[in-house]
ZAVEX-389808 format. One line per field, with one value per atom (N, C-alpha, C): x, y, z; residue number from 1; residue in one letter; atom name. Coordinates in steps of 0.2 Angstrom, whole numbers, plus 5000, padded with zeros to 4 digits. Layout:
REM ZAVEX-389808
u	(X  ...)
v	(Y  ...)
w	(Z  ...)
nr	(NUM  ...)
rest	(A  ...)
atom	(CA  ...)
END
This chain:
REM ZAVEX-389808
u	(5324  5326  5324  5328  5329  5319  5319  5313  5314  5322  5321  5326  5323  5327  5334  5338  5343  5342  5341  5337  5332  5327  5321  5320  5318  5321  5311  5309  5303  5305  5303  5302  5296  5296  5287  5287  5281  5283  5275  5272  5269  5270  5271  5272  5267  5258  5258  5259  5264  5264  5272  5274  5280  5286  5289  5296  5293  5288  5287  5288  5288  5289  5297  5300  5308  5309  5307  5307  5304  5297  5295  5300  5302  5309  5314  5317  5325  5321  5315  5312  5312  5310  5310  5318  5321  5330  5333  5329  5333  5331  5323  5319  5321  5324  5327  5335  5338  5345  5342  5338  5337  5343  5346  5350  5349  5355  5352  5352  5349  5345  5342  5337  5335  5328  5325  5316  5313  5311  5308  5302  5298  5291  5291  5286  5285  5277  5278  5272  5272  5262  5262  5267  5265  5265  5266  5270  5269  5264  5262  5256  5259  5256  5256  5259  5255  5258  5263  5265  5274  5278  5277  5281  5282  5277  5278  5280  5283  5288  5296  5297  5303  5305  5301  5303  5309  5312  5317  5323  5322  5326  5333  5337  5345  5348  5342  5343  5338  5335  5331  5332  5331  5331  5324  5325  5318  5320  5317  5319  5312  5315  5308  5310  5307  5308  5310  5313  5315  5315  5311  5311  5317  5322  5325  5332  5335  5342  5345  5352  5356  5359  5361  5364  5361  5361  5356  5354  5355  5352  5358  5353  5358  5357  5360  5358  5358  5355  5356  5354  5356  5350  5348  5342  5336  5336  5333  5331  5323  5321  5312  5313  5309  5303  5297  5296  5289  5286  5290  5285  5283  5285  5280  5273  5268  5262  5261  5257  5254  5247  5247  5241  5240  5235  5233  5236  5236  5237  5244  5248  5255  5258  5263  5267  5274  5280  5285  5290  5295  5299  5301  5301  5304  5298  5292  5288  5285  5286  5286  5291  5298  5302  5301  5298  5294  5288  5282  5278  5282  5286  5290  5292  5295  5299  5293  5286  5281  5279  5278  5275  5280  5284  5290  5294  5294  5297  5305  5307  5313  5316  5323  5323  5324  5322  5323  5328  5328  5336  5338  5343  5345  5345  5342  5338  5342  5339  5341  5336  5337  5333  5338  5335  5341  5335  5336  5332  5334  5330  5332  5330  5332  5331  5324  5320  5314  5310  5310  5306  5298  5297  5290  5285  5280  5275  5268  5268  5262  5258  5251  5249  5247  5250  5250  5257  5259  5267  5273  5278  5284  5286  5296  5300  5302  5305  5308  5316  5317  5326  5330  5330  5333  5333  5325  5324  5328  5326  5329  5339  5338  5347  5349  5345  5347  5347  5339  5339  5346  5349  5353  5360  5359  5364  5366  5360  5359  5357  5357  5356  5363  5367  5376  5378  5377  5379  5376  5369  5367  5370  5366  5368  5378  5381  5388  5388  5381  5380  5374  5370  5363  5364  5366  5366  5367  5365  5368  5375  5379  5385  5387  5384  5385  5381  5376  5374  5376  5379  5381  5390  5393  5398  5399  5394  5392  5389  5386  5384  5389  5395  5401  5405  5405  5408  5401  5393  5390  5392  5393  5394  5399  5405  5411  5410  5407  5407  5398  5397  5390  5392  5386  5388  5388  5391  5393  5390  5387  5384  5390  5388  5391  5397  5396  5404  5405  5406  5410  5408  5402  5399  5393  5393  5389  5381  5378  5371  5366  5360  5356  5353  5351  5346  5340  5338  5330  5325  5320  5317  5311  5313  5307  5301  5297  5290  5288  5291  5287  5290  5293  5298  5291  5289  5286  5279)
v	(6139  6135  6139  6139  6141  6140  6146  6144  6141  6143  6142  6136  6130  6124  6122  6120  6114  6108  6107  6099  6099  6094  6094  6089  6087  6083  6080  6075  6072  6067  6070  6066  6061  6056  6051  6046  6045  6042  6044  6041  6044  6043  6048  6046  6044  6043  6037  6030  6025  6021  6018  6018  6017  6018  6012  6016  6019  6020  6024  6030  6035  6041  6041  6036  6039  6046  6043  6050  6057  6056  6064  6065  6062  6063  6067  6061  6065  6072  6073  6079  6085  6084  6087  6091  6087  6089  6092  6091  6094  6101  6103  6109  6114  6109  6113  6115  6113  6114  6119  6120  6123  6125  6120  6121  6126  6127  6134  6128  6132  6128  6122  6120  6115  6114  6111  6112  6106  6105  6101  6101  6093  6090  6084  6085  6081  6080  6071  6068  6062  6061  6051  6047  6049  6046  6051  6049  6053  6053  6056  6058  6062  6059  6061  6069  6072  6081  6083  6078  6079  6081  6080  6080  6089  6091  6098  6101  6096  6099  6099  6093  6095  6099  6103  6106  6110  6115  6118  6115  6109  6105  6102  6105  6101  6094  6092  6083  6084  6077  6076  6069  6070  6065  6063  6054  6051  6051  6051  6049  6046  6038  6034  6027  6025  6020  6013  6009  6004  5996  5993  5985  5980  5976  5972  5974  5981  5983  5979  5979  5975  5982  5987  5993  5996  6004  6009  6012  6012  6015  6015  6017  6016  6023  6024  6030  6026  6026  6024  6025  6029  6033  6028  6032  6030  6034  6031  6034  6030  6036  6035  6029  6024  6018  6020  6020  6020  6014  6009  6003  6004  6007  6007  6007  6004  6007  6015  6016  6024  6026  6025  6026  6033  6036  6043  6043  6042  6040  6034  6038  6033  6029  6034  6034  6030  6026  6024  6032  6032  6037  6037  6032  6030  6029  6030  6033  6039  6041  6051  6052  6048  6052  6051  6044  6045  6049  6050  6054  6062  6065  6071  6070  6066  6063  6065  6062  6061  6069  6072  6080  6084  6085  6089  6086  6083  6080  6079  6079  6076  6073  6072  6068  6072  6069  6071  6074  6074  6077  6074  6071  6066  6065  6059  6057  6051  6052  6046  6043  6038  6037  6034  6040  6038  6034  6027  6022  6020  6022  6020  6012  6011  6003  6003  6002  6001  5993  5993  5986  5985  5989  5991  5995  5993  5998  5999  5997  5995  6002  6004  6011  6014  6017  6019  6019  6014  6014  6020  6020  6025  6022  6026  6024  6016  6010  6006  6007  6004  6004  6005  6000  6001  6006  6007  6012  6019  6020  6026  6029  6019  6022  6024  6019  6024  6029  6032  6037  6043  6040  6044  6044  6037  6037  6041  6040  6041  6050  6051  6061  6062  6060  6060  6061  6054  6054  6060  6060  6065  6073  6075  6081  6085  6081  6082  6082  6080  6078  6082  6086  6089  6095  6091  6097  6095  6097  6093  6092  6095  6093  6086  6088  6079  6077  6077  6070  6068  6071  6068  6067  6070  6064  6060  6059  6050  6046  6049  6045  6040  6043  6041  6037  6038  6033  6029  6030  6021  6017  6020  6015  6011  6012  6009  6004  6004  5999  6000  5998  5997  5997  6001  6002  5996  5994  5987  5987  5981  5981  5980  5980  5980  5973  5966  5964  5965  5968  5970  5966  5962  5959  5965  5962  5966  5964  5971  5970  5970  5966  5964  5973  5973  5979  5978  5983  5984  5987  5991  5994  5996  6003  6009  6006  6008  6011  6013  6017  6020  6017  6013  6007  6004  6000  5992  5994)
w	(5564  5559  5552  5547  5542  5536  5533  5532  5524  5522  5515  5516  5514  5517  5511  5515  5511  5512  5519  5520  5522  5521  5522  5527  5532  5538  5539  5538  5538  5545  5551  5558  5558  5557  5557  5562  5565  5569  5574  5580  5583  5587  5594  5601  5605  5604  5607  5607  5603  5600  5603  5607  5610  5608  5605  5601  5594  5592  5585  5584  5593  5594  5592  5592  5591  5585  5581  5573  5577  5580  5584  5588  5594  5600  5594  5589  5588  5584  5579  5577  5582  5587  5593  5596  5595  5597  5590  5586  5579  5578  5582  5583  5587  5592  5598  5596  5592  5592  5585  5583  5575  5571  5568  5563  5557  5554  5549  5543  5538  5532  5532  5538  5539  5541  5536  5538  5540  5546  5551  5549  5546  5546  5549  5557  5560  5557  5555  5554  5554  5556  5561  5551  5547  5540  5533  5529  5524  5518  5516  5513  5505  5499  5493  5491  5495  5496  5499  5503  5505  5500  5492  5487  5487  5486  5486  5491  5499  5502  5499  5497  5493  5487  5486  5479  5479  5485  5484  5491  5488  5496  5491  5494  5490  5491  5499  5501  5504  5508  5511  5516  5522  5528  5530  5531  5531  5539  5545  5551  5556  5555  5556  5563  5567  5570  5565  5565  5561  5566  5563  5565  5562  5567  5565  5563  5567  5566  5573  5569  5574  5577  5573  5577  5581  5584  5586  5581  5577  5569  5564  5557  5552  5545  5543  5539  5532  5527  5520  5515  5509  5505  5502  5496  5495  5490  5484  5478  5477  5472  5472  5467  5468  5468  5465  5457  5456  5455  5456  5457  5465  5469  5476  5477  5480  5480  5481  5477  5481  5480  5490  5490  5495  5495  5497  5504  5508  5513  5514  5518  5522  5517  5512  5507  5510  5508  5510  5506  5508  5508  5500  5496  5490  5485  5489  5486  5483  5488  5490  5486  5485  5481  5473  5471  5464  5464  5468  5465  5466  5470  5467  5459  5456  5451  5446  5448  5443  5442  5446  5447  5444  5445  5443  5439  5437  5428  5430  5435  5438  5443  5443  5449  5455  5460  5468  5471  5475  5477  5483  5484  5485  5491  5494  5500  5504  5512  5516  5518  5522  5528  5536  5540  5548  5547  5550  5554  5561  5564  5573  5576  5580  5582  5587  5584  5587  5591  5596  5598  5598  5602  5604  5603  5600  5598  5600  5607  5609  5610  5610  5611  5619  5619  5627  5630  5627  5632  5627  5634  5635  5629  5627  5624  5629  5624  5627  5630  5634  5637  5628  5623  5618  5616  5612  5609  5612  5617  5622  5622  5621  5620  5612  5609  5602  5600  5602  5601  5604  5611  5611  5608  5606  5600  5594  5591  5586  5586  5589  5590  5588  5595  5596  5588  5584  5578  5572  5573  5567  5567  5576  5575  5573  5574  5569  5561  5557  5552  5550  5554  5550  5546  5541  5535  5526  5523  5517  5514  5516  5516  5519  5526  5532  5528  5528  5524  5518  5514  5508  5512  5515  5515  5519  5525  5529  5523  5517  5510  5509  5506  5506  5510  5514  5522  5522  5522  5523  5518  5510  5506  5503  5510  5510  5515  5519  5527  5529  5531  5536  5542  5546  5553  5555  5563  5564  5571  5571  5580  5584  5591  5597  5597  5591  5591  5587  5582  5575  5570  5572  5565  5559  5552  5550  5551  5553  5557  5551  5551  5547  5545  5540  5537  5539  5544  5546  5539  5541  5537  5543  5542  5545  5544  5548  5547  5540  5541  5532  5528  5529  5523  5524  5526  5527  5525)
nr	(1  1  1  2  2  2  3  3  3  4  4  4  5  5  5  6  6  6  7  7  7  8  8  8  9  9  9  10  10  10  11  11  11  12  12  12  13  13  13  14  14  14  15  15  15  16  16  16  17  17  17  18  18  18  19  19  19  20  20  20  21  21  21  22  22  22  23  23  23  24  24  24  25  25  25  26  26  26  27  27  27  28  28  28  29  29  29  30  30  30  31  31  31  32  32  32  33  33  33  34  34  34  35  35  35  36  36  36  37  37  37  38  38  38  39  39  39  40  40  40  41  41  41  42  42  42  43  43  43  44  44  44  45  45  45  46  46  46  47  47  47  48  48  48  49  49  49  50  50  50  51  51  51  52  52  52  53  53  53  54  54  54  55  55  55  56  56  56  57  57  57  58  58  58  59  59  59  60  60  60  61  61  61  62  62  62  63  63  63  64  64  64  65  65  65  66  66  66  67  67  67  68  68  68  69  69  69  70  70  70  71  71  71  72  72  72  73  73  73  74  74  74  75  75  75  76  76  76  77  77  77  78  78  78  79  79  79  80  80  80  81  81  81  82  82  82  83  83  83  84  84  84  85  85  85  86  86  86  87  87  87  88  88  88  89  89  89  90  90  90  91  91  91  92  92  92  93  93  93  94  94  94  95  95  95  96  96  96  97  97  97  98  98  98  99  99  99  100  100  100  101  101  101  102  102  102  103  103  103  104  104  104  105  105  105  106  106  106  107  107  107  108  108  108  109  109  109  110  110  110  111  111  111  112  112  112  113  113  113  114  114  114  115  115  115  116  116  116  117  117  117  118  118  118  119  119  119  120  120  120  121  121  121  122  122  122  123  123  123  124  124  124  125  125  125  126  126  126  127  127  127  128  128  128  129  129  129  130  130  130  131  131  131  132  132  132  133  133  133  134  134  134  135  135  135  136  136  136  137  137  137  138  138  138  139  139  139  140  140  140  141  141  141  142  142  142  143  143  143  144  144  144  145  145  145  146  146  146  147  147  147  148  148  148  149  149  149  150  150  150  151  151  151  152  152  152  153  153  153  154  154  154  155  155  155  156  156  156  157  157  157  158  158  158  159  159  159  160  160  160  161  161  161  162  162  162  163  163  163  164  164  164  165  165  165  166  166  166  167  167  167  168  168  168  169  169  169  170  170  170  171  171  171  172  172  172  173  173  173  174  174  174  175  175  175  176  176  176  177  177  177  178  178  178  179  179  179  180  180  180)
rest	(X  X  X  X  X  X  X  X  X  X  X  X  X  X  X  X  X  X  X  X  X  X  X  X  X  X  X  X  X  X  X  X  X  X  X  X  X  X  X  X  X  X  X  X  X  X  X  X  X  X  X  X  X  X  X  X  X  X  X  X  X  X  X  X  X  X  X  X  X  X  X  X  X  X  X  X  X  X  X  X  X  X  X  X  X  X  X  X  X  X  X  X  X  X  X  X  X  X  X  X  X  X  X  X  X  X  X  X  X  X  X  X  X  X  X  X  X  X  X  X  X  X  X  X  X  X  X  X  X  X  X  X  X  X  X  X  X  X  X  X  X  X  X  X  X  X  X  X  X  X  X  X  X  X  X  X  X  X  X  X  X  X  X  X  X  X  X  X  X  X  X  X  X  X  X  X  X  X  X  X  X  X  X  X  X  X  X  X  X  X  X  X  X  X  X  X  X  X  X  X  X  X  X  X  X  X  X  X  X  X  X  X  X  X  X  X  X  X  X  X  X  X  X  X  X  X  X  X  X  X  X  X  X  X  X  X  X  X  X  X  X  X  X  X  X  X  X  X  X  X  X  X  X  X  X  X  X  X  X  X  X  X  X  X  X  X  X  X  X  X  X  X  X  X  X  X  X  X  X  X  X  X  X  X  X  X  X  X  X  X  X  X  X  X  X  X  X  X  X  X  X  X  X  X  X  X  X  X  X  X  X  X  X  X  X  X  X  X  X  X  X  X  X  X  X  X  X  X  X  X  X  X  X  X  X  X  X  X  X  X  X  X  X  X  X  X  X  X  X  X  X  X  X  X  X  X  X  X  X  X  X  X  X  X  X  X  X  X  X  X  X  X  X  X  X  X  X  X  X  X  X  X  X  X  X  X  X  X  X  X  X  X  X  X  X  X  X  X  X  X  X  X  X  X  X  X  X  X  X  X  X  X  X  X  X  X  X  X  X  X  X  X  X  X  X  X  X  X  X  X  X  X  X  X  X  X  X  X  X  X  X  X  X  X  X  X  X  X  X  X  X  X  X  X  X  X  X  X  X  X  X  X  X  X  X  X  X  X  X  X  X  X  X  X  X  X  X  X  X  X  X  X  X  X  X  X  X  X  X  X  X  X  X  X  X  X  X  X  X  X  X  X  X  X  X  X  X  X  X  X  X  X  X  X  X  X  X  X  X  X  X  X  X  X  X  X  X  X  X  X  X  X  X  X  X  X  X  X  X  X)
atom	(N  CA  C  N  CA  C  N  CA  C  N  CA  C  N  CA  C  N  CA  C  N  CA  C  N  CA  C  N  CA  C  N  CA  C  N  CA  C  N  CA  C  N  CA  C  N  CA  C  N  CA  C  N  CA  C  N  CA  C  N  CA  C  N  CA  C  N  CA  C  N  CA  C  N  CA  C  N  CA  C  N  CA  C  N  CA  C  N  CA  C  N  CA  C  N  CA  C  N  CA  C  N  CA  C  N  CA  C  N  CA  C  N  CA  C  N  CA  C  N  CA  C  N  CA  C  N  CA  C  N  CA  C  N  CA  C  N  CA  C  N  CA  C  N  CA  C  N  CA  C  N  CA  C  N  CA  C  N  CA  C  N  CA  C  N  CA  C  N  CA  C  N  CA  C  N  CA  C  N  CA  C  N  CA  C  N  CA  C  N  CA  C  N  CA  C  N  CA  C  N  CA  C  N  CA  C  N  CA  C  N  CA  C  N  CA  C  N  CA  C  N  CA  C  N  CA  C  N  CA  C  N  CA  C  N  CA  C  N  CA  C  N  CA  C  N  CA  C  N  CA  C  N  CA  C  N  CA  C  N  CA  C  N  CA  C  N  CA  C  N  CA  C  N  CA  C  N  CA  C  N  CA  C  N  CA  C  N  CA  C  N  CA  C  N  CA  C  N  CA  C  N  CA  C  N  CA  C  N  CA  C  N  CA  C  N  CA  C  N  CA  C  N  CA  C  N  CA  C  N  CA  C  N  CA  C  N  CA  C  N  CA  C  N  CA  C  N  CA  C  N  CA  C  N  CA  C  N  CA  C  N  CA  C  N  CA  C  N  CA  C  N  CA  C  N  CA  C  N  CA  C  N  CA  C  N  CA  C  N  CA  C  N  CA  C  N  CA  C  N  CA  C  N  CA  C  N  CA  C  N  CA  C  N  CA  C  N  CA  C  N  CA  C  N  CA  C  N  CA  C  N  CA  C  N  CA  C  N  CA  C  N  CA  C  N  CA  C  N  CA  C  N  CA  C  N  CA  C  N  CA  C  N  CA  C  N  CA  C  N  CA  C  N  CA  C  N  CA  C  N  CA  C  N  CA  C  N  CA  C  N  CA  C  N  CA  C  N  CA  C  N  CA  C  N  CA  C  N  CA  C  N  CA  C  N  CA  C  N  CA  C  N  CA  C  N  CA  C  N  CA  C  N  CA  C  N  CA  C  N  CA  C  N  CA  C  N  CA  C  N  CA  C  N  CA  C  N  CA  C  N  CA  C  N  CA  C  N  CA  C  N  CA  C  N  CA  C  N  CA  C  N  CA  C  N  CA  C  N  CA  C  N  CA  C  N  CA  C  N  CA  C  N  CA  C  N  CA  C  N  CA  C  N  CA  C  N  CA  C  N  CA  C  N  CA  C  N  CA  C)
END
């Protein structure tokens, strides 16, 4: 992988913790394919210092397990929150992108979050059957899109239609781990 990134790709999640490993899994297939301009951070949480990850990122990917999605996953960007808490420890991603805002006197550059469909987060247990299938899903989808170019124009295509579950109704909006 590229050491001077265009995208900055934040995989969160912990693999002992059941479907919460979803974000390290698909982090792991993004490592192994190593896209060029693309820098890979696998972490359980985001942390205030993240922000100095993004300083020379031209977008950025939140890739987190997400509670309460009707589809396999959903991508949708996110701009920085400075009313979000921040606290030193396990930032939301709309946090991390106002305290970049705050430290560098500008705005961010422009951010998503994949969210994966997550059930189960018991500690010790595997992926669940869902989770597992999203996950393969949702790889399917991203790696056609891992780059700043795809990502800004599936931007375009989320902001016309929301992805649709399995009968073509629109599916509720989850929120990641690092959302909640």
């Amino acid at each position: 992988m590229s050491t001077i990134p265009g995208l900055v790709v934040f995989a969160i999640g912990n693999d002992a913790r059941g479907d919460d490993a979803l974000g390290p899994q698909l982090g792991a297939r993004i490592e192994q394919a190593s896209p060029p301009g693309v820098k890979l951070l696998a972490e359980y949480q985001l942390q205030i210092e993240h922000a100095l990850d993004l300083r020379d990122a031209a977008a950025v990917l939140f890739i987190d397990a997400a509670v309460g999605l009707g589809q396999a996953f959903e991508l949708r960007p996110i701009e920085a929150d400075s009313a979000a808490p921040l606290l030193s420890h396990s930032l939301s991603p709309a946090a991390l992108l106002a305290v970049f805002e705050r430290i560098e006197g500008r705005a961010p550059p422009p951010a998503f979050v994949f969210a994966l469909r997550g059930e189960s987060f018991e500690l010790g247990e595997p992926l669940s059957a869902p989770a597992a299938s999203a996950l393969e899903a949702g790889w399917r989808w991203l790696s056609a899109r891992l780059s700043v170019s795809g990502l800004l124009a599936a931007r375009g295509a989320a902001a016309q239609h929301q992805q649709r579950d399995r009968t073509g109704h629109d599916a509720p909006e989850g929120r990641s781990h690092a959302e909640q």
